[in-house]
C-alpha positions as a printed Julia matrix, in Angstrom:
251×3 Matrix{Float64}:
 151.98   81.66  58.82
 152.5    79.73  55.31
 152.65   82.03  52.88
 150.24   84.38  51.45
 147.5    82.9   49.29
 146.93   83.89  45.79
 145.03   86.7   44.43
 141.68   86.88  43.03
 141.3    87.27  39.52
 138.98   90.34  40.51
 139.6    91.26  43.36
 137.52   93.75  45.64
 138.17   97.29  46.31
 140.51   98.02  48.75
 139.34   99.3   51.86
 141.28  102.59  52.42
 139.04  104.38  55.62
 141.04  104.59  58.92
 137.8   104.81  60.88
 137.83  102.63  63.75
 137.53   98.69  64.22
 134.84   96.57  63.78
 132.54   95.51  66.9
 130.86   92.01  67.16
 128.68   91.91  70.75
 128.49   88.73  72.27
 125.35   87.99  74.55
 125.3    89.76  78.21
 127.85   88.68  80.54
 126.53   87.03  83.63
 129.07   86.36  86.6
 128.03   83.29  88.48
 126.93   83.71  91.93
 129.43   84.64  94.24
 131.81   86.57  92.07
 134.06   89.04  93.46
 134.81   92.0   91.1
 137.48   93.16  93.5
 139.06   90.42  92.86
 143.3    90.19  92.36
 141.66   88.16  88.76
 142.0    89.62  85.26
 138.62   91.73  84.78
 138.57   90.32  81.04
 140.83   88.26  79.42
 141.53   89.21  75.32
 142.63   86.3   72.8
 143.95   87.13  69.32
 142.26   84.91  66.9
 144.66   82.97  64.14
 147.36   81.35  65.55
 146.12   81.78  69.03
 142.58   80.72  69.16
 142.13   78.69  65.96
 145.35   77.57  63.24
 146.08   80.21  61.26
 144.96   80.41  57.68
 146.18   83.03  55.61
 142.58   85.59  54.72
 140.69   83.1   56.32
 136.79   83.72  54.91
 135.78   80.11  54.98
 134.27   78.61  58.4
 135.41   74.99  57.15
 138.78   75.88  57.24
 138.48   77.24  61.09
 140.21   74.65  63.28
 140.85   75.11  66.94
 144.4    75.19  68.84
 145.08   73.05  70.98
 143.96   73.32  74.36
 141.69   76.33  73.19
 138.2    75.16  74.39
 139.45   74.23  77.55
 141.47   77.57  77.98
 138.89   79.5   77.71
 136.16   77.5   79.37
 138.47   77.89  82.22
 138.33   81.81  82.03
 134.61   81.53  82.25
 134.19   79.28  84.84
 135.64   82.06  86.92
 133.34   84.66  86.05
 135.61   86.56  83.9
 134.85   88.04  80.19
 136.35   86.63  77.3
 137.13   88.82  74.03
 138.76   88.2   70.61
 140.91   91.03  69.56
 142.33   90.63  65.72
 144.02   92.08  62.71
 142.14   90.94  59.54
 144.27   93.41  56.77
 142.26   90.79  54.03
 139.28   92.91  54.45
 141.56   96.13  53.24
 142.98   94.22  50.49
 139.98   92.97  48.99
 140.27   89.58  50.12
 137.34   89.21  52.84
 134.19   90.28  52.64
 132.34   91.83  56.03
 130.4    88.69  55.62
 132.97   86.13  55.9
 134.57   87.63  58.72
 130.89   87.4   60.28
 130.87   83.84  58.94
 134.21   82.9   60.18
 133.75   84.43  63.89
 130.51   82.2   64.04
 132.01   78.97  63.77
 134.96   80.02  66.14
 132.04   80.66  68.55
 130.08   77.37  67.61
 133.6    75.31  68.31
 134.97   77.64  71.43
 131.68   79.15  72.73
 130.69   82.94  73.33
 132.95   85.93  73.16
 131.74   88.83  74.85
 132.94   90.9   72.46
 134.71   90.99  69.19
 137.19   93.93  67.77
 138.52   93.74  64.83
 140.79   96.18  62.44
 140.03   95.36  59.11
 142.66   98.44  57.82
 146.18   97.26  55.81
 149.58   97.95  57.45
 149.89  101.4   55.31
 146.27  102.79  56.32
 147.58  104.73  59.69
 144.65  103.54  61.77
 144.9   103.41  65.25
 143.35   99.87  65.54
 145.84   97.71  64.2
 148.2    95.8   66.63
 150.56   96.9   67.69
 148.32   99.56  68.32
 146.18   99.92  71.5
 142.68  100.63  69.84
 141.24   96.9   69.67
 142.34   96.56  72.9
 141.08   99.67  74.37
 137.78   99.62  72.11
 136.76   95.82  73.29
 137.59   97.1   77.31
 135.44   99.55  76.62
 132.66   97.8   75.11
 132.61   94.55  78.06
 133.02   97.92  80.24
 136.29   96.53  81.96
 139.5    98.75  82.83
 142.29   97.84  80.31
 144.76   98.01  83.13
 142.96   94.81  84.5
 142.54   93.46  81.52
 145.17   90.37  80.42
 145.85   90.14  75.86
 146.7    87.07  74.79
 148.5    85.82  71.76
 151.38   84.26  69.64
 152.83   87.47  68.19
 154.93   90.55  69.47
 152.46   92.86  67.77
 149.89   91.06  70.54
 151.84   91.89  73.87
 152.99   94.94  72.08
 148.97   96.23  71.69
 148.3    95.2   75.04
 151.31   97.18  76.64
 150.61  100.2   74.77
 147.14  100.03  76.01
 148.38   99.4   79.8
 147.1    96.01  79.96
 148.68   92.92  80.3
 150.49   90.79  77.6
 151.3    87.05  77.42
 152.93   85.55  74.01
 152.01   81.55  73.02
 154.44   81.02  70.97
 154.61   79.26  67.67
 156.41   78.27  64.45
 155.75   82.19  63.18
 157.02   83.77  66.3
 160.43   85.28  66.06
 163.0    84.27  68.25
 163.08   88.14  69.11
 159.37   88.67  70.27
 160.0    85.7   72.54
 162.62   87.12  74.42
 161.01   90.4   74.74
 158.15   88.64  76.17
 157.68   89.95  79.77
 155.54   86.78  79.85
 155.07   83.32  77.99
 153.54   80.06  77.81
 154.47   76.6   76.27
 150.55   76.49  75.14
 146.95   78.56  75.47
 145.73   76.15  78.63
 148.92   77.26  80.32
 149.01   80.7   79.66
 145.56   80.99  81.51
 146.65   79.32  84.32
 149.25   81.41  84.9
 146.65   84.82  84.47
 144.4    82.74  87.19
 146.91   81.65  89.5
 146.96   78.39  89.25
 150.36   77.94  88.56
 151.51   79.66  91.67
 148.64   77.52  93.27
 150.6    74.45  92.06
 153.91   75.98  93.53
 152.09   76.37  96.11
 150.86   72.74  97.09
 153.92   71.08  95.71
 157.31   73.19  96.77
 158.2    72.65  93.09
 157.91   75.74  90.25
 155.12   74.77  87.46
 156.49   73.9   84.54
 157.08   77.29  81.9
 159.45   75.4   79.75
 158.42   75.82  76.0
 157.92   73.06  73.64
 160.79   72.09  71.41
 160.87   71.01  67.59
 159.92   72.06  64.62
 155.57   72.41  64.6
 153.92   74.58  62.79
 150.75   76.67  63.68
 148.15   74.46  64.94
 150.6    72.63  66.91
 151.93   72.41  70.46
 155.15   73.25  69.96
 157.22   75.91  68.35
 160.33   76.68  66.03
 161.29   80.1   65.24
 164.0    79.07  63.08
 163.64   79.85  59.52
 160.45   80.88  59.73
 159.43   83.84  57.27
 155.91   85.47  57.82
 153.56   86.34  54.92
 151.84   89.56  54.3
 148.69   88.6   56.58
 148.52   88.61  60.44
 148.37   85.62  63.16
 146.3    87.49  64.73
């Protein structure tokens, strides 16, 4: 995260409602032939949006701005080609602020989809940090509300994302967490981490098994080791150091 971008000279209303989050289907998930639902695989596998899925813009409500993480296409192409639902799960407190419009969220999920393909479902909290919803990561409710919309038990289900709020939702909900780290994650979430990844292609390998499949062929451990340096989000590697987070989420 950069910094928080400046206010509009009139801005909206803020939203104040602690109703639930907001649900965007995707179209009907079809496993390919063959598919085993019993399965040791995730059931569905969760992504946070900014900072995970696509660089993270501050109150993002423009699609030309959206641009993809590395490895992201191919992480999650790699979830579907085993039959598994995918799922974005994100904090967007711009919408209670006045900043984002339901439209632009629409508008902004669209070209995610157009550059990373389908999501089966979309949940997102659109409250601020002071609303007391039960939505907002760290809270379980986007996780548990997009479970229960691809019909999937959250305890099979694996969240995904660059944040300890993330892992944090996805342990409160009794599914499974693994933090991407980048520049905006602090040195603390990472080491609470009960699992990580250097990038987004890696981290689903390791929910698929095809790092221990690697271990497995070669005697040698795959390679966890995190990136070093000094990248910023939207890059492949990660510093921690120095590093102050603005008002709005990755996520």
């Amino acid at each position: 995260m950069t910094g928080r971008p400046p206010m509009p000279r009139h801005p909206k209303a803020p939203l104040r409602s602690t109703t639930g989050p907001w649900l965007f289907d995707g179209p009907p998930h079809t496993p390919p032939a063959g598919y085993d639902a019993g399965c040791a695989l995730p059931a569905a596998v969760l992504f946070d949006r900014d900072g995970t899925l696509v660089s993270d813009v501050p109150y993002n409500g423009d699609p030309a701005r959206v641009r993809p993480m590395p490895t992201a296409r191919a992480a999650v192409d790699a979830v579907r080609a085993r039959g598994i639902p995918v799922g974005v799960v994100s904090n967007q407190s711009g919408i209670a602020r006045g900043l984002l419009t339901r439209h632009q969220v629409e508008a902004v999920r669209l070209r995610v989809e157009e550059l990373l393909g389908p999501f089966g479902v979309w949940a997102v909290c659109p409250h601020g940090p002071d609303d007391g919803c039960g939505c907002r990561k760290p809270a379980p409710g986007l996780v548990v509300a997009a479970c229960a919309r691809l019909a999937v038990p959250v305890e099979r289900t694996v969240v995904i994302g660059d944040i300890g709020a993330d892992v944090a939702a996805a342990r409160a909900a009794g599914a499974r967490g693994v933090l991407v780290p980048t520049s905006v994650t602090l040195p603390e979430e990472i080491e609470a981490a009960e699992a990580s990844a250097r990038d987004l292609l890696a981290a689903v390998r390791s929910v698929l098994g095809a790092e221990r499949d690697t271990e497995r062929r070669t005697g040698r451990p795959a390679d966890r080791t995190a990136p070093a340096g000094t990248a910023g989000p939207g890059d492949d590697g990660y510093s921690a150091q120095g590093v102050v987070r603005s008002a709005g989420e990755s996520s």
